[in-house]
Residue, then its C-alpha position, 0 to 999 in steps of 0.5 A: x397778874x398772877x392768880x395769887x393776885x387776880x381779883x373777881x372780873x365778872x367771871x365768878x358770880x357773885x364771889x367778886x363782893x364776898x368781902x375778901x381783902x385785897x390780894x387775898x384769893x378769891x374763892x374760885x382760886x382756892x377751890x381750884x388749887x384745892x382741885x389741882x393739888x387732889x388730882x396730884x396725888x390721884x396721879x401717884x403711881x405706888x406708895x410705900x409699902x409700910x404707908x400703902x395702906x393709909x395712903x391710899x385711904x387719904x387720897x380716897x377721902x381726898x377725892x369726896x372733896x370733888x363733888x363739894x368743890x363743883x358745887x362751890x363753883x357754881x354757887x350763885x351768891x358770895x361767901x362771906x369773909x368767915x366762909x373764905x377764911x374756912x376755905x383757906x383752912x381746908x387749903x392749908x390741910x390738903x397742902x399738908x396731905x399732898x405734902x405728906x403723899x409725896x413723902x410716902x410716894x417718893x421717899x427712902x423706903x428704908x426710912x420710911x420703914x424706920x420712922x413709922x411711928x413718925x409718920x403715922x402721927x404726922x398721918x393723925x395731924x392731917x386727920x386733925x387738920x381736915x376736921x378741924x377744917x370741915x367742922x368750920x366750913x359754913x354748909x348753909x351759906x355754900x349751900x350744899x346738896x344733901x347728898x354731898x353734905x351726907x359724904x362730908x358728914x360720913x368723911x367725918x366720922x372716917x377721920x375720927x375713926x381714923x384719928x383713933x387707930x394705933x394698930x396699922x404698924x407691921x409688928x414683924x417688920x418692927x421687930x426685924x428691924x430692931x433686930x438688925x439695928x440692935x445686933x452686936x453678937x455676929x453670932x445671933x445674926x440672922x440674915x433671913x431677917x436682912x432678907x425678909x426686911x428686903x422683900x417686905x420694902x421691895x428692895x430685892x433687885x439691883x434696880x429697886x437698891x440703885x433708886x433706893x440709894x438715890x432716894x437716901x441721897x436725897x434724905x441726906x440732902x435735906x437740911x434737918x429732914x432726919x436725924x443724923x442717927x436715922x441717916x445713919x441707920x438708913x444706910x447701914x441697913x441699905x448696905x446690907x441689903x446691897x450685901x445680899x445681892x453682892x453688890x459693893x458697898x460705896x460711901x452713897x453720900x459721896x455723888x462723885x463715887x464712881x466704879x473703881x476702874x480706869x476712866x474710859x473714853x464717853x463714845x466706848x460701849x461695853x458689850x452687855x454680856x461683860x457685866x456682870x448682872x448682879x453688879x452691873x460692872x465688867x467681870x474679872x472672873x466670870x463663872x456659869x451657874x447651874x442655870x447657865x447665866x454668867x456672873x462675877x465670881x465674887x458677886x455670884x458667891x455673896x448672892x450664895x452666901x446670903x441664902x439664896x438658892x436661885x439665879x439672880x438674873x431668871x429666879x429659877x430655883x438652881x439645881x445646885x450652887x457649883x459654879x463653873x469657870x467660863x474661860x471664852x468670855x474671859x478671853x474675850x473681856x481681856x482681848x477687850x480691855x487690851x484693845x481699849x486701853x482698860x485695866x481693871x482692878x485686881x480684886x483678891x478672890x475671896x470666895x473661893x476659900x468659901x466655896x462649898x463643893x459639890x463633893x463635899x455633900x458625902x461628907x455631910x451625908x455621913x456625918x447625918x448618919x453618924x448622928x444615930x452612931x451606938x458609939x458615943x464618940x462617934x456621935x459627938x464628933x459627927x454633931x460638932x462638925x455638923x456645927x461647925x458646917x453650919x455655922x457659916x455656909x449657907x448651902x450647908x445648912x440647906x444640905x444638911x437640913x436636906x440629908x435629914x439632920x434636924x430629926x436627929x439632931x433634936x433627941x441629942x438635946x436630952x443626951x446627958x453628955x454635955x457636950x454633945x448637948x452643947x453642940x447639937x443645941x448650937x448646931x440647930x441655931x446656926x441652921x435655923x438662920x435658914x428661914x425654911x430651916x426655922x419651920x422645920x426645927x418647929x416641925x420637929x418639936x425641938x422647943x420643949x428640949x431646947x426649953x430643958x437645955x436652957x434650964x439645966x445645961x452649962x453656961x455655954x449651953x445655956x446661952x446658945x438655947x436662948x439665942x436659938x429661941x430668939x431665932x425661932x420666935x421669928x415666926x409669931x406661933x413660935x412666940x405663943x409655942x415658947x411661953x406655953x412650954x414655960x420657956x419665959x422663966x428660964x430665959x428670965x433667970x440666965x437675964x438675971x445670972x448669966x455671963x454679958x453674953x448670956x444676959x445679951x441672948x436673954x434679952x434680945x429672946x424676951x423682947x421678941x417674946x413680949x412683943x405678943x400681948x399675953x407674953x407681956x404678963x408671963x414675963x411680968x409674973x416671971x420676975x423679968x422687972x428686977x433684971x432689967x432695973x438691974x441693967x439700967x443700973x450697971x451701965x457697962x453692961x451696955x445693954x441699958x436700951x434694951x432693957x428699956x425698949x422691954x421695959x416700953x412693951x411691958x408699960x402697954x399693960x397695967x400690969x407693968x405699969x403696977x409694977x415698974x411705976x414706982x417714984x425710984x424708976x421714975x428718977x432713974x428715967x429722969x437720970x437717962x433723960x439728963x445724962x444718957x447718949x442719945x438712945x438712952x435719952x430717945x428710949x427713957x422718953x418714950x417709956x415716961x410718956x407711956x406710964x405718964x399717958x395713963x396716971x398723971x402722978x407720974x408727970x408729978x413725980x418727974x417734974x419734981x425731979x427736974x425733967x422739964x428742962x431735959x425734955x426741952x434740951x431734947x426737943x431741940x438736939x434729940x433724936x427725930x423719935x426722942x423729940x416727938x415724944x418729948x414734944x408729947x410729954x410737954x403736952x401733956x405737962x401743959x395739961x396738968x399746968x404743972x409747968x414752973 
């Protein structure tokens, strides 16, 4: 007889007559399964980054349940039938946090990056269920000590508390990762974003990407666990990580994926010293770096391409990124491979055509200098190519920041020549997508002119100061500096005139700037609401989700829910919630329930409009997103007993 099944032999007190039915669990069995599942989760090693925190919380909460279960056990008398029902209840609630700690424990760290909204809420449904849980628990009958009802009674209050915050989300985290999401302009790339994304998800080694890649696996794997569109999310940002490490980019879906070499007998071992670190894969063309490791060519470059100035193997900072053939462990790998029958692939060596010489350095040296030329057409040359340099290299942007450039390239923004403007304004965005370059330009005072430049330059001018603000408002005192030197307005009105780029570079700037609380007014007090409407109206634009993801940030305050709560804007969400792609339809959702969350008129005004039957369309095919907040608007129409 399984425990499921067993009933009181003798051995549990008085719980034998409790009056529980036949082939229901006695107490004894529920306290133990209750016992076994917090001492599970007490096991868990780590939990993931973004969830750590709440994590750890609940497994604490969890573990004043112990002393309570002991007392349990010993309890002399039986538990009547609403007792054990309350039993089972708290059962059912730990079941729930078990579950969900084993997600935060185990699962794509990516994901869990991506759906954090998602499982926070999912974290608040667990609160809910232990207090609904612990408010039934019958204290008399069980007889609880004092001391222990006063730890039930202080966990209580916790999980209140609890219920009630919405302020654990990393913000930073949440705005890279719409910058890497939402990025279609090759231009704006940042890859320090991409970089900073790895380090805050620990996914910075080959090792952490190998697991990572199972774990997604085993995402894509489970039937109706993510969206389709969140998968898809999931590896696009994996690949690029793996991008950075110069690892190759494989369909991580297909579990046959194999490495593209001819198959090898099982009982072959190849020396560890023909695999590349990086990769892990026999090198074809290894080369030394300044740190004396080895490493593919090829993999070596990306790893430089990517920003990095240390040795992926010890992490020393390198003294420089030449490289250096190393023709003996050539030799061997090729006498190898002959002797074993191993052919590998012949990979065309890309990066050598984007190699940066050391002897190139005087280049750069001279072109520094020629920036403070009295000859005006000296100037301009030296600060195109200095732009051009910069524009893809990163080992040129790290020299040419190094030589003393930023200093000098910051008074060129006030040279009424155009296009000497022009290029030094672009040349300080191509070298701010180096993260240490970004506090350096800051250093330098370069907003207020980049500000004057975006206000009275050309089109093109004009354009790039956007995006070189939007790059530098990464870092969150940039956000308070930008709005402060009135650079809100002028990134307003390129929304409201610009080219499609233009309005791309503007509207990418102003959602970083108003994800900080005061800038949500300056930009409501600027004129920022018109555009944007204007965008949801001309949808070949294609910037329809951006506008409303500002339009989601400016509802938090009452100031844009005044001002875009209007029955016209109500209709328009309508509109994308009937007939917009799924985006569309996950971002209109989410701004009607923040205006509906406060003013009940506008769930009226939607309900006249139809929004009913759309809501439940999305709650059964939307995104993972569009779906909680249809569900919640749903709710919320209940209340009002609005429901036809």
């Amino acid at each position: 007889m399984d425990a499921g099944e067993r009933d009181g032999d003798g051995e549990d007190g008085g719980w034998e007559n409790s009056g529980v039915d036949k082939g229901t669990k006695s107490p004894a069995v529920l306290v133990d399964e209750m016992v076994t599942m917090i001492e599970y989760v007490s096991r868990f090693g780590d939990y993931r980054r973004t969830q750590k925190k709440e994590c750890y919380n609940l497994v604490r909460r969890l573990k004043i349940f112990l002393p309570f279960f002991d007392e349990i056990r010993h309890l002399g008398s039986p538990i009547s039938p609403n007792g054990v029902a309350s039993l089972y209840k708290l059962k059912k609630a730990i079941r729930l946090a078990t579950k969900l700690l084993k997600t935060c424990n185990e699962s794509s760290k990516i994901f869990l990056a991506f759906e954090g909204e998602a499982i926070m809420i999912k974290f608040h449904t667990v609160y809910v269920k232990l207090t609904q849980a612990l408010e039934e628990l019958p204290f008399d009958e069980l007889q609880v000590s004092d001391e222990v009802r006063e730890q039930i009674q202080l966990m209580l209050t916790q999980l209140t508390r609890a219920k009630k915050r919405t302020d654990t989300q990393d913000i930073e985290l949440a705005v890279d990762l719409m910058a890497v999401s939402s990025q279609t302009d090759e231009r704006n790339a940042d890859i320090a974003i991409v970089e900073r994304i790895a380090k805050k998800l620990e996914l910075h080694t080959v090792e952490d990407l190998k697991i990572e890649t199972v774990a997604v696996q085993k995402l894509a794997k489970g039937r109706g666990s993510t969206s389709e569109s969140t998968q898809q999310q999931t590896i696009r940002l994996l690949n690029k990580f793996k991008q950075l490490l110069g690892m190759e980019i494989t369909n991580i879906l297909d579990d046959t994926s194999t490495p593209q070499m001819s198959r090898k007998p099982q009982s072959l071992v190849i020396p560890n010293e023909f695999l590349c670190p990086i990769t892990l894969e026999i090198m074809r063309d290894p080369v030394i770096v300044a740190s004396g490791q080895t490493f593919e060519r090829e993999s070596i470059q990306k790893w430089f391409d990517s920003n990095h100035r240390t040795c992926p193997k010890t992490r020393q900072t390198l003294a420089h990124l030449s490289v250096a053939p190393n023709y003996a462990l050539k030799n061997l790998i090729t006498q190898w491979c002959e002797k074993n029958n191993i052919h590998l692939p012949k990979k065309e060596d890309q990066a050598s055509s984007k190699r940066f010489l050391v002897e190139d350095e005087d280049k750069i040296a001279r072109l520094v200098k020629e920036l403070s030329s009295s000859q005006l057409e000296v100037q301009r040359k030296a600060v195109k190519n200095i732009r051009m340099l910069s524009k893809e290299n990163p080992e040129a942007r790290v020299l040419i920041a190094k030589r003393g450039a930023i200093p000098r390239l910051v008074p060129l923004l006030s040279y009424p020549d155009s296009k000497i403007q022009e290029h030094a304004v672009t040349a300080l965005l191509n070298l701010s997508i180096d993260e240490s370059n970004k506090r350096l330009i800051t250093d330098e005072r370069a907003i207020p002119p980049i500000i004057e430049v975006l206000r009275h330059g050309s089109m093109e001018t004009r354009e790039n100061s956007a995006a070189a603000l939007f790059s530098l408002s990464i870092l969150d005192e940039n956000k308070v500096t930008i709005a402060l030197e009135d650079g809100i307005p002028p990134l307003v009105d390129l929304l409201r005139i610009g080219t499609i780029r233009g309005k791309r570079d503007a509207v990418t700037a102003l959602f970083s700037l108003s994800l900080n609380h005061l800038n949500k007014v300056r930009a409501i007090e600027a004129g920022i609401v018109p555009p944007l409407l204007e965008l949801l109206e001309d949808k070949n634009q294609g910037m329809v989700d951006e506008a409303l993801s500002i339009l989601l940030l400016l509802a938090t305050v009452p100031e844009g829910r005044q001002e875009i709560g209007q029955l016209s804007f109500i209709e328009t969400l309508v509109e994308f919630i009937r007939d917009g792609t799924p985006k569309n339809k996950e971002c209109a959702t989410s701004v009607l329930l923040e205006l509906s969350s406060s003013n009940s008129s506008h769930i009226l005004a939607a309900l006249q409009f139809g929004v009913y039957e759309h809501l439940v369309r999305i709650t059964q095919s939307g995104t993972n997103r569009a779906q909680r907040k249809a569900n919640a608007l749903i709710q919320l129409m209940s209340k009002c007993e609005q429901i036809p």
